[in-house]
N, C-alpha and C positions, 0 to 999 in steps of 0.2 A: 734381439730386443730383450729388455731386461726393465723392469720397474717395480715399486713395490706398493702398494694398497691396502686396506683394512677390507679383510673379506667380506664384511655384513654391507659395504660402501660399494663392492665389486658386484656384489650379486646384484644388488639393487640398480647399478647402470644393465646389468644384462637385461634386468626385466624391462627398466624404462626402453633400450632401445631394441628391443626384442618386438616389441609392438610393430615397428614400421617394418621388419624384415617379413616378405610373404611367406605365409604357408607353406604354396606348393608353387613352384617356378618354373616355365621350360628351360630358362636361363639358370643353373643350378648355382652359378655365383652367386645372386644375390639371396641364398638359402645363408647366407654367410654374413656376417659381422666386421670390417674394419676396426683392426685394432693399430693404431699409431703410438707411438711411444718418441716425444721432442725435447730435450732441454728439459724442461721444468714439467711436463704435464703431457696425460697421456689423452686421445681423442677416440670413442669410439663412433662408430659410422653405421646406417643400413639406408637402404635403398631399397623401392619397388618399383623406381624409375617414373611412377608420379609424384611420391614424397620423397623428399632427399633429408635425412636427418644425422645431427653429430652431440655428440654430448661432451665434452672436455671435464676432464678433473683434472686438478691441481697434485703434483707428487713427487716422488721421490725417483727421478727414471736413470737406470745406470750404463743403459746402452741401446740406443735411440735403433728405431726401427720399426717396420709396417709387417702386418699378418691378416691373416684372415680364418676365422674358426667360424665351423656349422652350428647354427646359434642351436640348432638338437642337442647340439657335444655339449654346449656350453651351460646348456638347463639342467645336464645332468650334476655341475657340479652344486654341490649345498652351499650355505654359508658357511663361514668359516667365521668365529668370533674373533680372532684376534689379527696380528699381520700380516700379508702373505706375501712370497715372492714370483712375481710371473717372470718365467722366462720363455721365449721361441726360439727352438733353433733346431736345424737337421728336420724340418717336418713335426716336431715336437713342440707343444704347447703344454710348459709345464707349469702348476699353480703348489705352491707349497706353503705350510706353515710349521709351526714348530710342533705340532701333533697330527695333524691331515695334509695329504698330499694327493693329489689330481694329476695325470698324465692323459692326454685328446691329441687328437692329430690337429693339424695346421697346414695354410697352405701361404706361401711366399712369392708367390708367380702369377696371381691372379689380376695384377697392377695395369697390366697393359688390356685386360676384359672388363673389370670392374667399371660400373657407371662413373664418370667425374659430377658432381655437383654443381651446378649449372650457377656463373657466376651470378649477383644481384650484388650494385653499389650500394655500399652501406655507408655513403659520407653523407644521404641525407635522407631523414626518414620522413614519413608520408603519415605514420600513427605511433603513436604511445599509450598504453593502458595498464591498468590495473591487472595483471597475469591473472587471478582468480576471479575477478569480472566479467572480464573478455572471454573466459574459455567457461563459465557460468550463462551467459549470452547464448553463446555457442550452444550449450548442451542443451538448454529450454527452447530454442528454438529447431533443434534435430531433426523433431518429430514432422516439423512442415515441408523435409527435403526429403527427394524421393529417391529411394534408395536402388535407381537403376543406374550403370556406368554409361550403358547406352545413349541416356539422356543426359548428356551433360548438363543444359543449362538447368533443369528441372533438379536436377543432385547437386545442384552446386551452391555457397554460402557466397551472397553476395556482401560486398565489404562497401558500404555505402559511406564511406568513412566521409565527405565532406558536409551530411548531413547527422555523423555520427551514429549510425544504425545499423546492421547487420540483418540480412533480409536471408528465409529462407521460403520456398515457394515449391510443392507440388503437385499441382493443376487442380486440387480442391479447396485448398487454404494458401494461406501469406501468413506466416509469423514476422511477427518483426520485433527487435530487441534494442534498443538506445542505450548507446555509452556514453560514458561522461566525457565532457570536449577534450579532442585531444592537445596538447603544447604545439605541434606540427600543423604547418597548413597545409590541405591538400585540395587538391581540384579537379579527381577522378574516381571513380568507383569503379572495385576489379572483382570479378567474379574468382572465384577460386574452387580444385575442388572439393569435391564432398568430404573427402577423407581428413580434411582439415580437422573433424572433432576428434575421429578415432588418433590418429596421429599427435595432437594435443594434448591428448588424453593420457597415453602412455607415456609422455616425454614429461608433464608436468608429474605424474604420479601420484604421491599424496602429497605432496608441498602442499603446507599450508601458509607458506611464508606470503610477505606483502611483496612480493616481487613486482616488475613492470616488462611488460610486454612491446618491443621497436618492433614495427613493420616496415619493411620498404620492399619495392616493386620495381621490376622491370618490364619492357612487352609481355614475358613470356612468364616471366615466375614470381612468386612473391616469397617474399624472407621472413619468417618470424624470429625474432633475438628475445630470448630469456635467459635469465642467471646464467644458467651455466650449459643451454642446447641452443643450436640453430633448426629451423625446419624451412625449408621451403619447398614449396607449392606448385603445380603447375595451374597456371591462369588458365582460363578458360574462353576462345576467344569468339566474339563475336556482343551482341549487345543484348545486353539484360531486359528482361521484362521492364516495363515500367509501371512498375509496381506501386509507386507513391500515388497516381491517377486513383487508382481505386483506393486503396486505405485513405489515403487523403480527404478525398469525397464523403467517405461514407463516419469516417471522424466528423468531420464538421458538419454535413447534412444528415441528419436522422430525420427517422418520424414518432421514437420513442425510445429510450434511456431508461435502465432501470440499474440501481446499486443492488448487487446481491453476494449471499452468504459463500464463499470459495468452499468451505469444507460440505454445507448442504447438497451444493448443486456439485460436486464432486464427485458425492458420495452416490447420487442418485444416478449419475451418470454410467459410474462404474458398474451400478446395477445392472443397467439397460446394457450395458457393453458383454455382460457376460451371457445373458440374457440370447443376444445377436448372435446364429450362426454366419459359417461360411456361406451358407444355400441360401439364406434369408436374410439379407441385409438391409433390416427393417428400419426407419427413420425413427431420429428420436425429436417427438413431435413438442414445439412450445407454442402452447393454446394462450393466446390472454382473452380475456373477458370480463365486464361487469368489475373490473378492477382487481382481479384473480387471475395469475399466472401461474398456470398445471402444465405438464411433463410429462409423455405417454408414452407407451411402446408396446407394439401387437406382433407376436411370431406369432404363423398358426393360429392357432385357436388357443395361446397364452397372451394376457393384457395386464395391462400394470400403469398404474396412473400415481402423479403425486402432486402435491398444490407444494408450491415454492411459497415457505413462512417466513422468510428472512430477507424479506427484500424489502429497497424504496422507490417505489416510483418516483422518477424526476421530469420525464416528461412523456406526453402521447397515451394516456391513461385513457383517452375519451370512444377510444376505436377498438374493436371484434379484430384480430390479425395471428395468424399462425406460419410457423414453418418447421418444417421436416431438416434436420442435421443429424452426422453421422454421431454419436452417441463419443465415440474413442477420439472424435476431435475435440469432443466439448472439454472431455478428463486431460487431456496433453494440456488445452488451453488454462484449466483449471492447475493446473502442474508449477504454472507461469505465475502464477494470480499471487499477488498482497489479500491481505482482509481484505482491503478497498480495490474492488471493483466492478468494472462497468457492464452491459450488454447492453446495445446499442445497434437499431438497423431501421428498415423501410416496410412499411404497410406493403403487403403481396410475397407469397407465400413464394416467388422464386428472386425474391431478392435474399443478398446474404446478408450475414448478421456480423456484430463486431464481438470480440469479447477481450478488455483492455485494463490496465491501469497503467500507472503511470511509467513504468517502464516495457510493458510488453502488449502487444496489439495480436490477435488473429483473427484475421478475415478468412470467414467459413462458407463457401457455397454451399447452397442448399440440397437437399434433395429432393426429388418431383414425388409430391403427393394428393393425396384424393379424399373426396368426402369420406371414406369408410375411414382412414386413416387417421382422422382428427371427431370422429363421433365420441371414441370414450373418453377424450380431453374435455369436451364441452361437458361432460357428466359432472366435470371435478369443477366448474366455474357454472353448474345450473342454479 
C-alpha cells in the first residue's frame, strides 16, 4: 500500500478516528486502526464493536491495499507540515516527508478477525439535519442519559425522529431536544446507544462547516452519513419509555408558569451545587410566596437563601407551593436555556417541575422534603 497526504490532514483523521477505537480491549485487534488505500481515496476504520466508524479522504494512492497500525504507534507520530508518503509493506508502516520520516510496525493479516461493519441500506433515508444541530441536541441533552452500559435503555438517545425530537431520560429527568423537520418521512423511533455523542463527537471534530447529517436504520443499527465519515450504531432493542405522556402533560397542564433570568438562576444554582456534598445531598428548595420566589439550600448546619429578581410571573401567582430539586439538574437545564425561558409545574411539593424554551424541555423529579427543609425559604418571602 502506497498513498500520499498532507501531514497536518493525516494527523487530524488519526485524532478524529482515534476516539472510537477503545482503550483497553481483551480483543487487542481492535486496539488498531484500518487503513485501506482504493483507486482515488484512502479510508480509515476503528471499531469497539458498538460503534463501527470510517472516515475517507480523497487522494493520491499509488498502490492500493489494507493495514492495520496500533492507533498507540500512530499518536506517536507529530504532524508533519508539508506532504508525506505512506507506505506498508513487509510488517513496516512507513510515513515520510522530505525532512521527517516515521517508521511503526503494522500488521496485514488481521482481515479475517477484524469486526466487518454491519451492513445498513442507504438507498433511503429516515432523517437529514443540520450536522452542527443534530450533534448540539445531542450534547445539551447528555447530561439526562445515564451513564451506565448495564442499563441500556436508561444510556441510550432515543431518536424520536417522526416527531422530530431526540429524547434522553435517566430515572430522575427527561431532556428533550427538537430538530427542525426533516426532508425524509419516517414512521418509527429507534433507541440508539449512548456512545452516539462520544462517537459524534470525535468524528465531527472542530468542523465548523454547514454540513448535513443522512440517517438510515435497519433492525439492528443505525447509519449516520456526514461529509466525509460514516458511523453506525447499534440499536437498542426493546421499546422506549413513553416519554411524551409525561412532558406532554405537564407542557400543557400546569398550575403555574413563570419567565425567568438563565444566567441568575444558573448562577445560583451552581452555588448550591458546590455547596452539595457526596454525604449530604441536600435539595435545592423553590419557595413561592406572597408573589416572591426564593431558592434555598441547608448542609449541616450551612444555609443559603436567595429571592429570584428576574423573573415574570404568567400564571398561579395566587398559591404558597414548594419543591426540593437536585441543584446540578436545574444548571444542565440552565446549560440548555435561551434568555427566554420557562418554569412550569403543579401545586405539591412531589410533583416535578418543567424547565423549557422553545427548543429544549427538562422534566425534573423532585426530591422528598420536610418542614425543616423549606423554613429558611419562607424567611426570604416573609
Amino acid at each position: 500500500m502506497k498513498f500520499q497526504i498532507y501531514g497536518k490532514e493525516f494527523k487530524s483523521l488519526i485524532d478524529r478516528i482515534g476516539g472510537i477505537v477503545p482503550k483497553k480491549s481483551s480483543f487487542a485487534a481492535l486496539e488498531n486502526v484500518k487503513i485501506s488505500a482504493s483507486w482515488n481515496y484512502v479510508k480509515f476504520s476503528a471499531t469497539d464493536t458498538t460503534d463501527y466508524a470510517s472516515i475517507k479522504v480523497y487522494t493520491s494512492v499509488f498502490e492500493e491495499g489494507t493495514t492495520y497500525v496500533s492507533l498507540a504507534d500512530l499518536k506517536k507520530i507529530s504532524a508533519i507540515d508539508d506532504e508525506i508518503i505512506i507506505t506498508a509493506e513487509n510488517g513496516k508502516f512507513d510515513v515520510r516527508s522530505a525532512k521527517k520520516s516515521y517508521e511503526i510496525l503494522c500488521n496485514n493479516d488481521l482481515d479475517d478477525i477484524y469486526p466487518e461493519t454491519p451492513e445498513v441500506d442507504d438507498r433511503n433515508a429516515i432523517g437529514e439535519y443540520d450536522e452542527n444541530e443534530f450533534f448540539k441536541r445531542i450534547s445539551l441533552i447528555n447530561c439526562a442519559r445515564l451513564a451506565e452500559k448495564s442499563r441500556e435503555m436508561l444510556n441510550a438517545f432515543y431518536l424520536a425522529l417522526p416527531n422530530s425530537k431526540i429524547v434522553a431520560i435517566d430515572g430522575q429527568r427527561i431532556g428533550v431536544a427538537k430538530l427542525n423537520e426533516s426532508p425524509f418521512p419516517n414512521t418509527r423511533g429507534i433507541a440508539v446507544d449512548g456512545s452516539l455523542y462520544s462517537a459524534l463527537k470525535s468524528l465531527i471534530g472542530k468542523s465548523k462547516n454547514n454540513n448535513k447529517i443522512k440517517i438510515y436504520a435497519s433492525d439492528k443499527y443505525t447509519a449516520l452519513h456526514g461529509d466525509d465519515y460514516v458511523l453506525t450504531i447499534k440499536n437498542i432493542e426493546g421499546t422506549y419509555f413513553d416519554y411524551s405522556k409525561m412532558v406532554d402533560e405537564n407542557r400543557a397542564c400546569f398550575d403555574y408558569m413563570y419567565r425567568f433570568d438563565v444566567k441568575e438562576l444558573s448562577a445560583i444554582s451552581k452555588e448550591y451545587s458546590k455547596i452539595i456534598t457526596s454525604d449530604n445531598k441536600a435539595p435545592m428548595i423553590f419557595y413561592h410566596n406572597n408573589g416572591i420566589l426564593a431558592t434555598s439550600v441547608q448542609v449541616n448546619n450551612y444555609r443559603t437563601s436567595d429571592v429570584l429578581e428576574n423573573i415574570k410571573p404568567e400564571f398561579g401567582m395566587e398559591n404558597e407551593w414548594y419543591v426540593g430539586i437536585n441543584p446540578k439538574y436545574v444548571v444542565d437545564a440552565c446549560n440548555a436555556m435561551s434568555e427566554d425561558a420557562e418554569v412550569r409545574g403543579h401545586y405539591g411539593f412531589r410533583k416535578p417541575i418543567m424547565i423549557m424554551d422553545e427548543t429544549y424541555e427538562f422534566l425534573i423529579l423532585p426530591i422528598n422534603i420536610n418542614d425543616n427543609d423549606i423554613k429558611f425559604a419562607k424567611k426570604q418571602t416573609a
